[in-house]
N, C-alpha and C positions, 0 to 999 in steps of 0.2 A: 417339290412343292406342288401343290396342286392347286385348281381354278379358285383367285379370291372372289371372297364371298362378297356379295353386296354393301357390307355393314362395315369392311376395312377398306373400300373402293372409295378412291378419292376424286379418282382421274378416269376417264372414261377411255378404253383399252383401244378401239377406232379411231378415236380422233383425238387424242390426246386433252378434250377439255375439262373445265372444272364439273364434276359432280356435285349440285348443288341438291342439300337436303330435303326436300317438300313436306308438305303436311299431309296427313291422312285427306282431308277434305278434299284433294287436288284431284281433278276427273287424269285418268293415265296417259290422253290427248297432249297435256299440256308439260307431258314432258320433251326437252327440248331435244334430249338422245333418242326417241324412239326411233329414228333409223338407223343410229348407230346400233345400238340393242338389236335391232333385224339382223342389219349386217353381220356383228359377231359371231350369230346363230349359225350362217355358214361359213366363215374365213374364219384366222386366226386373229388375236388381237395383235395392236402395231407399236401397241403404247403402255409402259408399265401404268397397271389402276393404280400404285400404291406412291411411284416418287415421277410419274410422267416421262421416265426416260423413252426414248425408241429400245425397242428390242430388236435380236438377233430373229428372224423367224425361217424356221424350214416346216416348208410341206414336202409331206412322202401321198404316195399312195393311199398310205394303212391312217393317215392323220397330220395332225399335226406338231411342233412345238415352239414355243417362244421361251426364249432368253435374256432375262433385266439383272447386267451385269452387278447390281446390286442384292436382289432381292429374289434371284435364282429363277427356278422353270418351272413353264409352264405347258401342260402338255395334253392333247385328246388325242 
């Protein structure tokens, strides 16, 4: 499985909360994850996006990868 995409992310992979939809109009400020969003950019997620479970995560060296006993891996 590879990194879900924005469009089936339901749950935000950091902090496990709800991903709420916004409108185009919305300045990017006012979104409530933008430091989750940071964070992700360098750690791995903690929280499946798709049903909110915690995952399994290991860091190596070379990267990382998480595992959502339901909905498989996820990995860079």
């Amino acid at each position: 499985m590879t990194a879900v995409d924005a469009v089936t992310a339901q749950y935000c992979g950091h902090c496990g909360g709800s991903v709420a939809g916004g409108t185009k109009g919305e300045r990017p400020t006012s979104d409530p994850h933008q430091g989750c969003h940071q964070r992700l950019a360098m750690e791995p997620p903690r929280y499946c996006a798709q049903c909110r479970r915690r995952m399994k995560v290991q860091v190596t060296p070379l990267g990382w990868s998480a595992e959502c006993s339901r909905h498989g891996r996820v990995s860079r």
